[in-house]
PDB file of N, H, CA, C and O in Angstrom:
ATOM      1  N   UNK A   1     -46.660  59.203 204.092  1.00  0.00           N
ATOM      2  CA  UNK A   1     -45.599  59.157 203.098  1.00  0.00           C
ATOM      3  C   UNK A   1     -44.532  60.189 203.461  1.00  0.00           C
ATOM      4  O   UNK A   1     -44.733  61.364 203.764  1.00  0.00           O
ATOM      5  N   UNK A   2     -43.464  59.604 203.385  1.00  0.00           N
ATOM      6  H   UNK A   2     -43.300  58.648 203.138  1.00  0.00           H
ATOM      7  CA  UNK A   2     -42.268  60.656 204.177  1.00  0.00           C
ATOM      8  C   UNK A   2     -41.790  61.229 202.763  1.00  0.00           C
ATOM      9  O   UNK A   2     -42.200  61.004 201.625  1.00  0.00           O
ATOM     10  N   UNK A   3     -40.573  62.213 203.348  1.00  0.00           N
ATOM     11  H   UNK A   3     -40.239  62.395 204.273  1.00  0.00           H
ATOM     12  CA  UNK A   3     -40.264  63.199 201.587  1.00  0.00           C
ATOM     13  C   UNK A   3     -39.590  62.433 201.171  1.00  0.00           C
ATOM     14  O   UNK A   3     -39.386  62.721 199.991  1.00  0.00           O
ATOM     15  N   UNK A   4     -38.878  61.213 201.561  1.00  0.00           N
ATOM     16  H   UNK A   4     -39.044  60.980 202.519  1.00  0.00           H
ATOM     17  CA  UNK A   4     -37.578  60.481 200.806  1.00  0.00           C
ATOM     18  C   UNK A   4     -38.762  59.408 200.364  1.00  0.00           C
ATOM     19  O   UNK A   4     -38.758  59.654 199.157  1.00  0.00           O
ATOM     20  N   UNK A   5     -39.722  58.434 200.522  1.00  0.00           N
ATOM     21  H   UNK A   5     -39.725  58.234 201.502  1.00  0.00           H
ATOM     22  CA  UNK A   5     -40.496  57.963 199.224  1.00  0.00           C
ATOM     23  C   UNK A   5     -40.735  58.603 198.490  1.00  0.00           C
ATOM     24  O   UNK A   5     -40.772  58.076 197.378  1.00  0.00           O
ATOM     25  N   UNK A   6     -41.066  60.162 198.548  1.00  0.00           N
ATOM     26  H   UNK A   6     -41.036  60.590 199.451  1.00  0.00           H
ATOM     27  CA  UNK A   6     -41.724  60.973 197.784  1.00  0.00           C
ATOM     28  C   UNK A   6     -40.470  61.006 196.668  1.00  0.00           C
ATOM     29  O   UNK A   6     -40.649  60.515 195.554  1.00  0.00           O
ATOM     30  N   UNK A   7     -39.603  61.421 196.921  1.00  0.00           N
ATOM     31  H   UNK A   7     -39.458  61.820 197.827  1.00  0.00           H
ATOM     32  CA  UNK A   7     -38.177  61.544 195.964  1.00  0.00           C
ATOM     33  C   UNK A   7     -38.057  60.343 195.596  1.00  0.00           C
ATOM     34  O   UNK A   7     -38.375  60.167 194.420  1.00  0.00           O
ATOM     35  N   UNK A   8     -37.712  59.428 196.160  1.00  0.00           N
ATOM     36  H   UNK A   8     -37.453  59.572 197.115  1.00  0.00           H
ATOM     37  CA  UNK A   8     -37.122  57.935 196.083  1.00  0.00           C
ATOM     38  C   UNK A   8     -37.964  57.386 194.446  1.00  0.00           C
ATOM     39  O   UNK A   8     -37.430  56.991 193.409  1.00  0.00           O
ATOM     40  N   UNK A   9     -39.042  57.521 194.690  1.00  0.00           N
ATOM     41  H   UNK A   9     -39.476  57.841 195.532  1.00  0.00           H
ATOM     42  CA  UNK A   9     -40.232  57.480 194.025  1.00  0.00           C
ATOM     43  C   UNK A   9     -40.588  57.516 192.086  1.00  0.00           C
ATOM     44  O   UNK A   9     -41.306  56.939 191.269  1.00  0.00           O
ATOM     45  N   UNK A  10     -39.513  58.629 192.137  1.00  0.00           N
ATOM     46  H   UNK A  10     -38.930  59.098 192.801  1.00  0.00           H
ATOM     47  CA  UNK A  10     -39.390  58.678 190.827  1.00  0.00           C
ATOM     48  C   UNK A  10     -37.783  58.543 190.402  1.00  0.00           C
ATOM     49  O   UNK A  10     -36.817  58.770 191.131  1.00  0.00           O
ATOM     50  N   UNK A  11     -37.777  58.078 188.916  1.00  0.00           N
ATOM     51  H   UNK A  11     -38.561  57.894 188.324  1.00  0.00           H
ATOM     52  CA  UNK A  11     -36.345  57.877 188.438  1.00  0.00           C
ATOM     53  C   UNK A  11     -35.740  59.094 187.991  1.00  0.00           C
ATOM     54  O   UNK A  11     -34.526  59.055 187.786  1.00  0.00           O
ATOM     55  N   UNK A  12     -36.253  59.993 187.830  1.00  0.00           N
ATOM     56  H   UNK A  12     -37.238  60.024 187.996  1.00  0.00           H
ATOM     57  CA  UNK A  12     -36.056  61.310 187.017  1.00  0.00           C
ATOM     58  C   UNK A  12     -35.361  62.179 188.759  1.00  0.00           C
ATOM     59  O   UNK A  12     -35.919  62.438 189.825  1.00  0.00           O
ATOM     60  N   UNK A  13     -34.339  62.321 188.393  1.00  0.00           N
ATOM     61  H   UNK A  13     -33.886  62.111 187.526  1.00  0.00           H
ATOM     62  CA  UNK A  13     -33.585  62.920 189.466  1.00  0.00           C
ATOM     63  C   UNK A  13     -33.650  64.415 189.252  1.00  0.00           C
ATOM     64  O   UNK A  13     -33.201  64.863 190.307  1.00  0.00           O
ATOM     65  N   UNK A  14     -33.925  65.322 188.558  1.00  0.00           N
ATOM     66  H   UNK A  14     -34.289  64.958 187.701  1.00  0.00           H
ATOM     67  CA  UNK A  14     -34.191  66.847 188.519  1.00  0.00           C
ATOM     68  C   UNK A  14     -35.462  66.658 189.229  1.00  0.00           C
ATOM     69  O   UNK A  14     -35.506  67.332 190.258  1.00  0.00           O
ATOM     70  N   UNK A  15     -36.651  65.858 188.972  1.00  0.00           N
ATOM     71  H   UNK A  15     -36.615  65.310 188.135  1.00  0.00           H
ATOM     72  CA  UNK A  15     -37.558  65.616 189.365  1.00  0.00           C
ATOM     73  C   UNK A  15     -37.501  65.770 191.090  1.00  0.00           C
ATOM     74  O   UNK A  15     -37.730  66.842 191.649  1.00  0.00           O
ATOM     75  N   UNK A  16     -37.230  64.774 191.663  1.00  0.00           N
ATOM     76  H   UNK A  16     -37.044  63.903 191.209  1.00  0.00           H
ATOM     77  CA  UNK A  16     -36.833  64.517 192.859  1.00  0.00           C
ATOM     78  C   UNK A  16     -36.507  65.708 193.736  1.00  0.00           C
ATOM     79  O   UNK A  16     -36.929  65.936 194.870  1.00  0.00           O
ATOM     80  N   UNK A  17     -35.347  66.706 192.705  1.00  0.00           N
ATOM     81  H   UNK A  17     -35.004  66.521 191.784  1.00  0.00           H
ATOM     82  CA  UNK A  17     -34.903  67.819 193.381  1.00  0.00           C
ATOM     83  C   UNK A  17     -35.661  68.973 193.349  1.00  0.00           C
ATOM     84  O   UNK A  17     -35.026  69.946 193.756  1.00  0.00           O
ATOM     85  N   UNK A  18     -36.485  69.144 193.102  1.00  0.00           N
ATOM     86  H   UNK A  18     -37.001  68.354 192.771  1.00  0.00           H
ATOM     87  CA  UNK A  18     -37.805  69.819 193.047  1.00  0.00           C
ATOM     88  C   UNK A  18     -38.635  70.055 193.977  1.00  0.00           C
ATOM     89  O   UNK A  18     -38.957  71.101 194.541  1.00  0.00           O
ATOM     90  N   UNK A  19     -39.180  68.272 194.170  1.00  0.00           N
ATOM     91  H   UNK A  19     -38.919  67.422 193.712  1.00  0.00           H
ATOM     92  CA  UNK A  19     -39.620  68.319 195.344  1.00  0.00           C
ATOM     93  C   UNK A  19     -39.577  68.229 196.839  1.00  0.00           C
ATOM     94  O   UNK A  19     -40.419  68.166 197.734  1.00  0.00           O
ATOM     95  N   UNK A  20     -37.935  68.250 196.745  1.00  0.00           N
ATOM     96  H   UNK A  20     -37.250  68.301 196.018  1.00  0.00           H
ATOM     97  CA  UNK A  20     -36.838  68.091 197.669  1.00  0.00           C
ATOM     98  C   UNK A  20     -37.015  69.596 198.275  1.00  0.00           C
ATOM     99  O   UNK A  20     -37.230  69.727 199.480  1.00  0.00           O
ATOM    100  N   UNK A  21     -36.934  70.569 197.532  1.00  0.00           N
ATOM    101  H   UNK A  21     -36.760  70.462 196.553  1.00  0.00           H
ATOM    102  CA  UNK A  21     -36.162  72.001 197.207  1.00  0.00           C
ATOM    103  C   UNK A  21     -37.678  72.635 197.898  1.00  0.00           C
ATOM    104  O   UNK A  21     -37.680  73.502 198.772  1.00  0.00           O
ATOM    105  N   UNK A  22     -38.912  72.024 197.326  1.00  0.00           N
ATOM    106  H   UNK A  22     -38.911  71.319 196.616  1.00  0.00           H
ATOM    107  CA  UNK A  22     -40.503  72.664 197.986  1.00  0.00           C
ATOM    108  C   UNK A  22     -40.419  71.699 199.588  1.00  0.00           C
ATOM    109  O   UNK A  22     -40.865  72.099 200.664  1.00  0.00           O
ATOM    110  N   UNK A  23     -39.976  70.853 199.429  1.00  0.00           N
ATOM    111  H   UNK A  23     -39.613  70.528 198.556  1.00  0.00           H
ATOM    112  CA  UNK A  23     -40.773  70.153 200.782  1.00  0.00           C
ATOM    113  C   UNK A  23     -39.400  70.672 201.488  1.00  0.00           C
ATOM    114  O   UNK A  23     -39.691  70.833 202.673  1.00  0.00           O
ATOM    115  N   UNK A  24     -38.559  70.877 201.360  1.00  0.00           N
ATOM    116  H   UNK A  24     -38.323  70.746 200.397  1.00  0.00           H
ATOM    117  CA  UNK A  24     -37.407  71.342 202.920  1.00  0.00           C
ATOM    118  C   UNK A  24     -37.128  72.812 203.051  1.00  0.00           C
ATOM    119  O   UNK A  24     -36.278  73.263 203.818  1.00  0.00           O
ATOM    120  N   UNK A  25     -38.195  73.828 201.944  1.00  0.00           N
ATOM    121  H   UNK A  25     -38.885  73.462 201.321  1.00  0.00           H
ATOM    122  CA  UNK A  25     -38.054  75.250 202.181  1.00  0.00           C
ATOM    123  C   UNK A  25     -39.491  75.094 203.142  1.00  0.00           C
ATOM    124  O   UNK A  25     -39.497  75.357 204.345  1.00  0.00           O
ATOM    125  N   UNK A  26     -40.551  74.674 202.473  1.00  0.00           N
ATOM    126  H   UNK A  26     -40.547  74.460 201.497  1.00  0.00           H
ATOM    127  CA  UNK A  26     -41.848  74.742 203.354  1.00  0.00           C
ATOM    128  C   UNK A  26     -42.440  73.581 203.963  1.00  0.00           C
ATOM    129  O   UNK A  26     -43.241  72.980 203.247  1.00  0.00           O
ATOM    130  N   UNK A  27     -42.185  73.008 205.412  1.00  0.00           N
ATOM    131  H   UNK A  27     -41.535  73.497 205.994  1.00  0.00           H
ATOM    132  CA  UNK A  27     -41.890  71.767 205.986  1.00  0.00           C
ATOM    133  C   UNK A  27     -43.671  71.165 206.093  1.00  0.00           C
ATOM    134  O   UNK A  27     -44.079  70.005 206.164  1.00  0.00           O
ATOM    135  N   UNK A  28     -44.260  72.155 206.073  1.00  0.00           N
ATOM    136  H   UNK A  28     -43.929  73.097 206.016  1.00  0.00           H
ATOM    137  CA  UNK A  28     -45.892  71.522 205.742  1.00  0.00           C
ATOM    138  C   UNK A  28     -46.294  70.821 204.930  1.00  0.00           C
ATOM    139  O   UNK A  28     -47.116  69.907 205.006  1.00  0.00           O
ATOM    140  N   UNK A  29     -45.520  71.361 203.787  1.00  0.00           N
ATOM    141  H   UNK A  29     -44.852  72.103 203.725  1.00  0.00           H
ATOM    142  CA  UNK A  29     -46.048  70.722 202.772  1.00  0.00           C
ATOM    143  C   UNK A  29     -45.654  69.193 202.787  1.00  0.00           C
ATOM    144  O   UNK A  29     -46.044  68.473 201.868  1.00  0.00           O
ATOM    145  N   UNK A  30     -45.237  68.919 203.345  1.00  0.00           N
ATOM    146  H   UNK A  30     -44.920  69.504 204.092  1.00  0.00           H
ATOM    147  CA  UNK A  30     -44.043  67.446 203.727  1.00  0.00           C
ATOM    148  C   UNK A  30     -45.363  66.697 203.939  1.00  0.00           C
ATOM    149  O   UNK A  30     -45.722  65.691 203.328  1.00  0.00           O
ATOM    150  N   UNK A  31     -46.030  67.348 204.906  1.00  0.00           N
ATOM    151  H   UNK A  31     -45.738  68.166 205.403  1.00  0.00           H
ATOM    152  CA  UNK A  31     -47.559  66.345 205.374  1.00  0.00           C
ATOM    153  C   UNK A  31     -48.601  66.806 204.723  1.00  0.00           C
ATOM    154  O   UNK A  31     -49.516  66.020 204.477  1.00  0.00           O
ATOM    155  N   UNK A  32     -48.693  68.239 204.286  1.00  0.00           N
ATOM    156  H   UNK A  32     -47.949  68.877 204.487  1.00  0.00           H
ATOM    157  CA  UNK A  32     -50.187  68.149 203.238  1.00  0.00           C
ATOM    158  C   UNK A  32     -50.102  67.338 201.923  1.00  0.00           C
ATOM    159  O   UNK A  32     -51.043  66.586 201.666  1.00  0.00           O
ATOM    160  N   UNK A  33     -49.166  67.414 201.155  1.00  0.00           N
ATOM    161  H   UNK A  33     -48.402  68.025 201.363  1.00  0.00           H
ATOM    162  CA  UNK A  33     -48.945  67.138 200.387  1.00  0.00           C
ATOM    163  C   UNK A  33     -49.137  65.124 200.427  1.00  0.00           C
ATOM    164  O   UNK A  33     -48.463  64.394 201.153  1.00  0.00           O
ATOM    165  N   UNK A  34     -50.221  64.649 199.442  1.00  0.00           N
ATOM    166  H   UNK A  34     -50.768  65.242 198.852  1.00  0.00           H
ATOM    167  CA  UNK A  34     -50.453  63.347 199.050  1.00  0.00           C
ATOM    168  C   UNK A  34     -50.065  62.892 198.161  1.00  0.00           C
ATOM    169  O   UNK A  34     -49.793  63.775 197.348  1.00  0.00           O
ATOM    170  N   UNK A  35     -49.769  61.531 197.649  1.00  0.00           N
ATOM    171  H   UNK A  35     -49.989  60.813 198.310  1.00  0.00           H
ATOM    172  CA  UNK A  35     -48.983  61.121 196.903  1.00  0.00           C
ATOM    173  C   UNK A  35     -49.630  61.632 195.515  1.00  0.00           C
ATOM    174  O   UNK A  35     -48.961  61.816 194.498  1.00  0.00           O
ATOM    175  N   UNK A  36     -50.835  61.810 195.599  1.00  0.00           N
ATOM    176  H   UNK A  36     -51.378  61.661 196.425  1.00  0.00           H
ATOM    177  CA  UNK A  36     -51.567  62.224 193.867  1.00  0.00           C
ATOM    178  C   UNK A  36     -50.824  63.576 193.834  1.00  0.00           C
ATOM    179  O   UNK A  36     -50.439  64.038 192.759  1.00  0.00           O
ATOM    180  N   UNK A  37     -50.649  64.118 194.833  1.00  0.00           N
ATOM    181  H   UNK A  37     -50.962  63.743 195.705  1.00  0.00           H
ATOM    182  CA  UNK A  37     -50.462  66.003 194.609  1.00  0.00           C
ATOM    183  C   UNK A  37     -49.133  65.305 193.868  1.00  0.00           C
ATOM    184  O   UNK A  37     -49.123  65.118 192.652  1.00  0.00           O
ATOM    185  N   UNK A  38     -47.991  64.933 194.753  1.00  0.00           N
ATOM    186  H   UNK A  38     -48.000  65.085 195.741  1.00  0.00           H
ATOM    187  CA  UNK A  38     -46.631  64.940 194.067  1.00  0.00           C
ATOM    188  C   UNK A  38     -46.871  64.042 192.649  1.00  0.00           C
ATOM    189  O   UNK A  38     -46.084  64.361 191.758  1.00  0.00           O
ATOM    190  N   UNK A  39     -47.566  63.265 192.395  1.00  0.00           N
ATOM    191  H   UNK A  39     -48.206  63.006 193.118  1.00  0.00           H
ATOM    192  CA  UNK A  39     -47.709  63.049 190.983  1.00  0.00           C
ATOM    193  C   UNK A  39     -48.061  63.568 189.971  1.00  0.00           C
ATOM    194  O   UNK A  39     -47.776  63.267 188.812  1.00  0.00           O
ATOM    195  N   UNK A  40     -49.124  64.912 190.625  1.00  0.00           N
ATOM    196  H   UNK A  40     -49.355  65.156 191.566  1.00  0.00           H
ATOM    197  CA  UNK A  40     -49.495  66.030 189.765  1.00  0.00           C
ATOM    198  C   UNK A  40     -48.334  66.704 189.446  1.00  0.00           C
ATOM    199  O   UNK A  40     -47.984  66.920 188.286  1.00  0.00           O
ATOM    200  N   UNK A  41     -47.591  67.121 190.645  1.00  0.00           N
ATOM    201  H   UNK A  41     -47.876  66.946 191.587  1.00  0.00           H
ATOM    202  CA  UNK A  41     -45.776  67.721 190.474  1.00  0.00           C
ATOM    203  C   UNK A  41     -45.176  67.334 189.402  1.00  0.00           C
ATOM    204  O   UNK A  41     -44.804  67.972 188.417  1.00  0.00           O
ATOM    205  N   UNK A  42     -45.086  65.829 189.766  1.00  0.00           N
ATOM    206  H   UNK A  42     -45.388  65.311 190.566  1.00  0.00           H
ATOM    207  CA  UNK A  42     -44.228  65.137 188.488  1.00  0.00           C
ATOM    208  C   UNK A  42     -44.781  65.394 187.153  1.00  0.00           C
ATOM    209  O   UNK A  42     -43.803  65.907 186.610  1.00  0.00           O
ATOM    210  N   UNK A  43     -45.548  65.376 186.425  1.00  0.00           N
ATOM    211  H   UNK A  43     -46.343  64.959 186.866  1.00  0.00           H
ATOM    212  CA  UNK A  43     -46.240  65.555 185.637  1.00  0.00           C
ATOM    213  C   UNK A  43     -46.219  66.853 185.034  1.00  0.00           C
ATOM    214  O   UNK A  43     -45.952  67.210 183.887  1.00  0.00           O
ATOM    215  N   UNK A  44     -46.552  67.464 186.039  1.00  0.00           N
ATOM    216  H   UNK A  44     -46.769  67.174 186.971  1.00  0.00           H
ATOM    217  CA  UNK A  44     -46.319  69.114 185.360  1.00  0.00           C
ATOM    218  C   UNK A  44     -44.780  69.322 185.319  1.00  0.00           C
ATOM    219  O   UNK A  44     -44.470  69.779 184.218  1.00  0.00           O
ATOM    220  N   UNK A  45     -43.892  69.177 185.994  1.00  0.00           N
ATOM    221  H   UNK A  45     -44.144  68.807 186.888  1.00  0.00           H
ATOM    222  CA  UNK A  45     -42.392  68.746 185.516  1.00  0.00           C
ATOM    223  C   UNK A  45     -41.666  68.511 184.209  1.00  0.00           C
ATOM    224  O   UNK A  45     -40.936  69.081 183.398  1.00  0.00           O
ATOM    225  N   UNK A  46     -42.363  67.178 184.487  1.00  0.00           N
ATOM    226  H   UNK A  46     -42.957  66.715 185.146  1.00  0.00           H
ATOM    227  CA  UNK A  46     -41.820  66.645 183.415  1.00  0.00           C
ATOM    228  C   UNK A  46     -42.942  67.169 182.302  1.00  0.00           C
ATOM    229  O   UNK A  46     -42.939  66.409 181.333  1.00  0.00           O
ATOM    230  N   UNK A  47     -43.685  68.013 182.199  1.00  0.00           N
ATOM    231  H   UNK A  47     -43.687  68.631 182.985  1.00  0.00           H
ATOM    232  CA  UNK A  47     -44.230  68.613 180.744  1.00  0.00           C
ATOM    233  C   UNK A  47     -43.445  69.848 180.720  1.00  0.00           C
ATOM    234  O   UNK A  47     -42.880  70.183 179.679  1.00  0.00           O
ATOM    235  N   UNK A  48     -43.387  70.356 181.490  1.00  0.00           N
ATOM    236  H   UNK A  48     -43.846  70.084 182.336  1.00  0.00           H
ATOM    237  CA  UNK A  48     -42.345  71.693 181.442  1.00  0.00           C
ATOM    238  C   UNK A  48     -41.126  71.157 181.171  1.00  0.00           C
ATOM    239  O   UNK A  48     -41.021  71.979 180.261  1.00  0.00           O
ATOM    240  N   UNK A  49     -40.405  70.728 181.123  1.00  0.00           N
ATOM    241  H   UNK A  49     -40.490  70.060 181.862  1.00  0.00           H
ATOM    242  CA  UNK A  49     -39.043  70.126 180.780  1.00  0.00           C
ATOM    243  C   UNK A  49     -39.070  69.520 179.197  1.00  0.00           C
ATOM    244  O   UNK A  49     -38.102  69.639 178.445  1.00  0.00           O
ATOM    245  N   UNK A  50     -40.241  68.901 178.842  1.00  0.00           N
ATOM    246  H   UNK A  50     -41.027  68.804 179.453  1.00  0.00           H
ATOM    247  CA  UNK A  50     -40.262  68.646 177.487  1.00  0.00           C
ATOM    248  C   UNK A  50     -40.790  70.042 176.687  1.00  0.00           C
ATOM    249  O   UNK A  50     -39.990  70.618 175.949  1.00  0.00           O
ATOM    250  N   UNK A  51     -41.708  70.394 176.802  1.00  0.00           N
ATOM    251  H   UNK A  51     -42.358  69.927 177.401  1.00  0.00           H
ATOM    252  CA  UNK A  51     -42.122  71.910 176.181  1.00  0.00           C
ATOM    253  C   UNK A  51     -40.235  72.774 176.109  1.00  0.00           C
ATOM    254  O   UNK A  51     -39.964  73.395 175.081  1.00  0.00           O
ATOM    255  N   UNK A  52     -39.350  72.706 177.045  1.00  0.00           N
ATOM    256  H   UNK A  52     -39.570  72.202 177.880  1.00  0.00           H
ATOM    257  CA  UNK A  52     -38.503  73.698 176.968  1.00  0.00           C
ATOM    258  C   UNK A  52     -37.409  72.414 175.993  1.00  0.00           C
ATOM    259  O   UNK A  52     -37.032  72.765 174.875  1.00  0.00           O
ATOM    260  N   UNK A  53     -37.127  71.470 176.347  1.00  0.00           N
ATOM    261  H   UNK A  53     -37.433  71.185 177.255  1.00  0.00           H
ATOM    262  CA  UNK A  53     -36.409  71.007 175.433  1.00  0.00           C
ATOM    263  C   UNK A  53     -37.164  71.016 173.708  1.00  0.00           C
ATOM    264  O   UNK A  53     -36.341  71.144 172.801  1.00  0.00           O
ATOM    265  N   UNK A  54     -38.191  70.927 173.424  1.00  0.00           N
ATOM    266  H   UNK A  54     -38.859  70.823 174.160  1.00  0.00           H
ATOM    267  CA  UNK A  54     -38.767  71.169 172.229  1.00  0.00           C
ATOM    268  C   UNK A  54     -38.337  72.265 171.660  1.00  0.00           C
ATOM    269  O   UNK A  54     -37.624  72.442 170.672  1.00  0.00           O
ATOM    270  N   UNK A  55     -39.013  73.216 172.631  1.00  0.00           N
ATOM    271  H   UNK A  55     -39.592  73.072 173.434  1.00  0.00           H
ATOM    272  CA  UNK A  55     -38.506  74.549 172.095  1.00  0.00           C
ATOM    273  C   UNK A  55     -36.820  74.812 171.819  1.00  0.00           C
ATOM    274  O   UNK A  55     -36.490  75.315 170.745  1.00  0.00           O
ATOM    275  N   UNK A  56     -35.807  74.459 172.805  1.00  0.00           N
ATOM    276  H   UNK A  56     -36.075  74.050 173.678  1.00  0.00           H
ATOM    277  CA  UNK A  56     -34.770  74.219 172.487  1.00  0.00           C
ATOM    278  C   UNK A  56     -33.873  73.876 171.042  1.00  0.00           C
ATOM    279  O   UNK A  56     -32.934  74.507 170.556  1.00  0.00           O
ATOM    280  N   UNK A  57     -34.577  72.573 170.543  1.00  0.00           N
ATOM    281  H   UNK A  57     -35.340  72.060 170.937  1.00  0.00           H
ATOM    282  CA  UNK A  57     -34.760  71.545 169.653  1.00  0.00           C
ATOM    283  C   UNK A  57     -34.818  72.040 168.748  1.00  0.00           C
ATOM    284  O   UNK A  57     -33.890  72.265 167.971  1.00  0.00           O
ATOM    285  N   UNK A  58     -36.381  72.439 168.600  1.00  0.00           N
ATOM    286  H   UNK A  58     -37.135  72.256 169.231  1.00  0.00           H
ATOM    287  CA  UNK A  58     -36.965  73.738 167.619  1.00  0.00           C
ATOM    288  C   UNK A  58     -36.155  74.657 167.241  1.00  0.00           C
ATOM    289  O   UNK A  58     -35.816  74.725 166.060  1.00  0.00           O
ATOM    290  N   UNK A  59     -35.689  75.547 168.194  1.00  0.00           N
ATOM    291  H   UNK A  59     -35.964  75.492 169.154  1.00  0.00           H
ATOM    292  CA  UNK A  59     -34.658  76.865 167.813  1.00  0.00           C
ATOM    293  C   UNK A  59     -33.253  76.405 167.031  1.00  0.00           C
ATOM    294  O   UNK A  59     -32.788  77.217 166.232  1.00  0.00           O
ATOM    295  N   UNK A  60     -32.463  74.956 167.257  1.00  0.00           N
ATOM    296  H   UNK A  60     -32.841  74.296 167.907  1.00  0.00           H
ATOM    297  CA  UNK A  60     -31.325  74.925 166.981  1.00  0.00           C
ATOM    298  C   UNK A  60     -31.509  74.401 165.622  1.00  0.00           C
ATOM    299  O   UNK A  60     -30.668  74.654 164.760  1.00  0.00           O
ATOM    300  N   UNK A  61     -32.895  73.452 165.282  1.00  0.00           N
ATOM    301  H   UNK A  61     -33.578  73.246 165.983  1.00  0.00           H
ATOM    302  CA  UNK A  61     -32.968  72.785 163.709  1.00  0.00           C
ATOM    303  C   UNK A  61     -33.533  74.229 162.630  1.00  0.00           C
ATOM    304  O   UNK A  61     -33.501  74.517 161.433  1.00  0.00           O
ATOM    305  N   UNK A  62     -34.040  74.853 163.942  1.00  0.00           N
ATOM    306  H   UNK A  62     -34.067  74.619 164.913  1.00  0.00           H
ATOM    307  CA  UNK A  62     -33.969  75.981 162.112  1.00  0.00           C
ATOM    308  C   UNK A  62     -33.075  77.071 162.106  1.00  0.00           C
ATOM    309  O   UNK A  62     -33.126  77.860 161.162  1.00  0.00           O
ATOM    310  N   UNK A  63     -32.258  77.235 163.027  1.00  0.00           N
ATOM    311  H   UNK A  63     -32.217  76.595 163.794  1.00  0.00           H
ATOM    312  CA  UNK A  63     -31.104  77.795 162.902  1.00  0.00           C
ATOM    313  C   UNK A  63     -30.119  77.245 161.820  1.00  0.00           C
ATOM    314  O   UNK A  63     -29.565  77.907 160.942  1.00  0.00           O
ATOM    315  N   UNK A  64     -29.993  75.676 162.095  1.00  0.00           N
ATOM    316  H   UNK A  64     -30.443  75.139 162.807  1.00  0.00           H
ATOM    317  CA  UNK A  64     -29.232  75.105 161.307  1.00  0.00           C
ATOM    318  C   UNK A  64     -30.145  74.942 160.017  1.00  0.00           C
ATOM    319  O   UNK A  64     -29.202  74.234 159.666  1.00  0.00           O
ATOM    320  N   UNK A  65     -30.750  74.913 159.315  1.00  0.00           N
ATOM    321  H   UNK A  65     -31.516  75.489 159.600  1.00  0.00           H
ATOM    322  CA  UNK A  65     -31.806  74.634 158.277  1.00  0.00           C
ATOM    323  C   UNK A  65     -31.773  76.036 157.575  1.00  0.00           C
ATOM    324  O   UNK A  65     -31.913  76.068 156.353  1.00  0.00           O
ATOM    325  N   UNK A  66     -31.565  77.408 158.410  1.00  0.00           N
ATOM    326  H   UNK A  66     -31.452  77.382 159.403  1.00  0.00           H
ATOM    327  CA  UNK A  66     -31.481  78.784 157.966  1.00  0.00           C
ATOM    328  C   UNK A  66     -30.092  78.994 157.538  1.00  0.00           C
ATOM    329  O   UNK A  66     -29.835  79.978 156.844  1.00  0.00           O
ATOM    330  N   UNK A  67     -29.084  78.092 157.914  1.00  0.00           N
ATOM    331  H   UNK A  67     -29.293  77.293 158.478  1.00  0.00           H
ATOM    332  CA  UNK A  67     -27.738  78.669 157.672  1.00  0.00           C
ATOM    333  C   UNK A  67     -27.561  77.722 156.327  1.00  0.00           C
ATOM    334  O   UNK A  67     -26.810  78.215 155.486  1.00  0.00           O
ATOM    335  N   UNK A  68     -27.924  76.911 156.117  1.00  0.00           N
ATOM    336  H   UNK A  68     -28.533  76.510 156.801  1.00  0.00           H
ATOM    337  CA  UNK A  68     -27.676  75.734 155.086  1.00  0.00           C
ATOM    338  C   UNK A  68     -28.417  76.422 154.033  1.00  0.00           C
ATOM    339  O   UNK A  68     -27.772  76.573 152.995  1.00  0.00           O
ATOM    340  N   UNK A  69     -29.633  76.886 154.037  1.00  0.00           N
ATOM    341  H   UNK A  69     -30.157  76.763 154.880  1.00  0.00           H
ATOM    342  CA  UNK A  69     -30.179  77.562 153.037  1.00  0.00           C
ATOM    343  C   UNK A  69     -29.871  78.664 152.384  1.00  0.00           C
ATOM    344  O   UNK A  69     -30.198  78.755 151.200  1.00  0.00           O
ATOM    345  N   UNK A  70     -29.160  79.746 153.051  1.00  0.00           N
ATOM    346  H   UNK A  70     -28.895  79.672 154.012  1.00  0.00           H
ATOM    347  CA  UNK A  70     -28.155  80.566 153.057  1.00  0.00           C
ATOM    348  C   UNK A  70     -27.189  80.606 152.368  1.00  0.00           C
ATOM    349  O   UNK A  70     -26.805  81.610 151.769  1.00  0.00           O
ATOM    350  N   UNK A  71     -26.572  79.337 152.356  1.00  0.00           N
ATOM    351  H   UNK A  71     -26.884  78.521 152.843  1.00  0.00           H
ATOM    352  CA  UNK A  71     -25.252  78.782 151.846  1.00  0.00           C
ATOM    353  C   UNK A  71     -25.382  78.447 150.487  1.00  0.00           C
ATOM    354  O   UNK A  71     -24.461  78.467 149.670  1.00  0.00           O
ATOM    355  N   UNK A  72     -26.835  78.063 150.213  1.00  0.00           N
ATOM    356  H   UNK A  72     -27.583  78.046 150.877  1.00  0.00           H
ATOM    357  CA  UNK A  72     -27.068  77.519 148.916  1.00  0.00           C
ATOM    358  C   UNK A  72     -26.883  78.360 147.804  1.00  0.00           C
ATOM    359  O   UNK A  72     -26.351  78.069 146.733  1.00  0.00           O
ATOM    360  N   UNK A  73     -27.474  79.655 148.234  1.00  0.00           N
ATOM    361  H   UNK A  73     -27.907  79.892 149.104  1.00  0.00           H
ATOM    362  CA  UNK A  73     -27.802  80.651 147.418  1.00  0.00           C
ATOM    363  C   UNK A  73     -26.601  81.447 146.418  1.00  0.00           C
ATOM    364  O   UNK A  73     -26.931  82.368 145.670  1.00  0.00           O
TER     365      UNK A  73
END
């Protein structure tokens, strides 16, 4: 499996650049690396990317929910 299926592979393009960014700093990994490993990648990715948009999410609805309550008073 070459690194451009490996990228090609998924639709999530931050994704892609990830493993773009590991496989052309450390050129081994290009051949150790099996398609389950980069799916493990993807995966942990894309959970880290939702955990930080949550949290994101999280911080701005009770910001806004704290200022509205505020207002009431």
């Amino acid at each position: 499996m070459t690194v451009a299926t490996a990228i090609d592979k998924n639709n999530f393009p931050v994704y892609g650049f990830f493993q773009f960014i590991v496989v052309s700093l450390i050129p081994p990994f290009a051949t150790l690396f099996s398609s389950t490993i980069f799916d493990f990648f993807n995966y942990l990715i894309k959970f880290t990317l939702f955990i930080f948009a949550s949290l994101i999410l999280f911080y701005f609805v009770k910001k806004i929910f704290l200022v509205k309550f505020k207002n009431r008073k």
